[in-house]
C-alpha positions in Angstrom: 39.4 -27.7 125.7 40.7 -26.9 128.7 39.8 -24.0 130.5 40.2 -22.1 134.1 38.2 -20.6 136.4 39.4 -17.1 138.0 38.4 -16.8 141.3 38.8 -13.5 143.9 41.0 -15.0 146.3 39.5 -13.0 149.7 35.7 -12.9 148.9 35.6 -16.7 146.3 33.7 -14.9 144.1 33.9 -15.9 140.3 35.2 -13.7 138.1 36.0 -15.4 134.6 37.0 -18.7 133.0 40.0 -18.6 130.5 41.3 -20.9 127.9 45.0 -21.1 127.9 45.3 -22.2 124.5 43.9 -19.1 123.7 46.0 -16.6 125.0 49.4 -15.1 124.0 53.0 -14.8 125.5 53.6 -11.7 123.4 52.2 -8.2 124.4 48.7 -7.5 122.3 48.3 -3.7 121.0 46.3 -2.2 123.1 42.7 -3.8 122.8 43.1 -7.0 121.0 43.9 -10.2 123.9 45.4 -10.2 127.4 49.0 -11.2 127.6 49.1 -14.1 130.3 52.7 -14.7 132.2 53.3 -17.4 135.4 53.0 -15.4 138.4 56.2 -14.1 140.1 54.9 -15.1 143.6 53.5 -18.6 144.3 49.9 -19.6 144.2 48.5 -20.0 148.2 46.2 -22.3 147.4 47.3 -26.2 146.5 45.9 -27.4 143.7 46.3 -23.5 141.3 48.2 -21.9 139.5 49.5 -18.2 139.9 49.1 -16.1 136.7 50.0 -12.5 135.9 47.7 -11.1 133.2 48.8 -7.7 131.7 45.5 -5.3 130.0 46.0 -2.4 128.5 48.9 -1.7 130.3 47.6 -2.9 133.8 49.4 -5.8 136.0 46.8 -8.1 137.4 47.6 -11.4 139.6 45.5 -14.4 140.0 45.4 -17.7 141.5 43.7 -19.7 138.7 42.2 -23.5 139.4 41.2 -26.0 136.6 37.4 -25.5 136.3 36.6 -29.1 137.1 38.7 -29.1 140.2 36.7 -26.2 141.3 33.6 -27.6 140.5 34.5 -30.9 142.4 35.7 -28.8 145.5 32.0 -26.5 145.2 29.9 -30.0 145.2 32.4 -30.8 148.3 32.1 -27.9 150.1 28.0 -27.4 149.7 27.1 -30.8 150.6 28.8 -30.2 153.9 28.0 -27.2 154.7 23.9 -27.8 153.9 24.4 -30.9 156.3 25.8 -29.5 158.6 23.3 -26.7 159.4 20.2 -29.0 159.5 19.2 -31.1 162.9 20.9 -31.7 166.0 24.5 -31.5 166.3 26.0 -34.0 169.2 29.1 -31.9 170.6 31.3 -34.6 172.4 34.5 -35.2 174.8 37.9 -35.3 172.6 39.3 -36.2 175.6 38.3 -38.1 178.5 38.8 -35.8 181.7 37.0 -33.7 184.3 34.4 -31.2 183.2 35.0 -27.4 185.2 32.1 -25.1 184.0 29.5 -24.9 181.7 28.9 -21.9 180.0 25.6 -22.4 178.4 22.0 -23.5 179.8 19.1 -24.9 177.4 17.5 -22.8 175.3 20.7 -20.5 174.7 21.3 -19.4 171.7 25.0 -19.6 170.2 27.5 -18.8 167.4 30.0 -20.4 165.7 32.8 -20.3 168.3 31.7 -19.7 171.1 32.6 -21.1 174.3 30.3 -24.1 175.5 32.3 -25.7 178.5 35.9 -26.9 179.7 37.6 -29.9 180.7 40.0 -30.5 182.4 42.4 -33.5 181.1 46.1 -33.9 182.7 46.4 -30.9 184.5 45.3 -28.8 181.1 42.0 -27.1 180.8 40.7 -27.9 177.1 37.7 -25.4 176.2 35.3 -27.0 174.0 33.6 -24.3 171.6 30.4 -24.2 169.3 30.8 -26.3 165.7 28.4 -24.2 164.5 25.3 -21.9 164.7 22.3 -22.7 166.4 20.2 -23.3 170.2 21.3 -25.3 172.6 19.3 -28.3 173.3 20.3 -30.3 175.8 23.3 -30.1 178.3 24.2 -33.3 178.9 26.9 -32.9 181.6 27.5 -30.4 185.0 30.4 -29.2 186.5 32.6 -31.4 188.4 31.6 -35.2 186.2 34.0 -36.8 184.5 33.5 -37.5 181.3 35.2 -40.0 178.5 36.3 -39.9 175.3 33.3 -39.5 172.8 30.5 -38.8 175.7 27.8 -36.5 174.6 28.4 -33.1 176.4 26.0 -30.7 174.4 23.4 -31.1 171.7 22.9 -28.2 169.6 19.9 -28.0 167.1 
């Protein structure tokens, strides 16, 4: 059998699984089985499929994604995010280049995003931001050092 998982498109939340095979391209009475169309727009996400469901009179759009695929992308998705929250995270030079500030000290908290230092690579100054959540460990550079491709600038834990 194959079946789909409905999934709110802005918050990921699940909101059914439906069997194709099941439903009917001609318009129910009024509460028997939803009538299922294609959707008129595209699906955003690669890998669905955009469905129009019609209820009791009401329109409804959904992106819908084979339940397995989901699944696999949910195993995906948790395993790297429950690595990536626990021990130290090694932030490092993309580029090698000149380092112009530091923004953070040890012992600083920080969030996702937010600025950690620059450097400065052909003539460009390339900010280098948080990966993630978490206290800053160990600065491993200062102002005005150069730096190459790879070094270990910040260690966040």
């Amino acid at each position: 059998m194959i079946r789909h998982r409905i999934t709110d498109r802005t918050t990921g939340d699940h909101i059914a699984d439906i069997d194709p095979a099941a439903t009917t391209q001609e318009s129910p009475p009024r509460g028997e089985r939803p009538l299922v169309l294609p959707a008129v727009t595209p699906p955003t996400t690669r890998g669905s499929t955009g469905v129009e469901v019609v209820i009791g009179g009401w329109r409804f759009e959904f992106e819908v994604e084979d339940a397995d695929r989901h699944d696999l992308r949910e195993r995906a998705t948790s395993g790297r995010e429950a690595g990536a929250h626990h021990g130290p995270t090694d932030v490092r030079a993309i580029i090698p280049g000149r380092v112009v500030s530091v923004a953070v000290a040890p012992g600083d908290p920080v969030e996702a995003g937010q600025r950690l230092l620059s450097v400065e690579a052909m003539k460009m100054e390339n900010e280098l931001r948080a990966p993630r959540a978490g206290t800053v460990e160990r600065i491993a550079v200062r102002a005005g050092q150069t730096v190459e491709l790879g070094d270990t600038l910040v260690v966040i834990r």
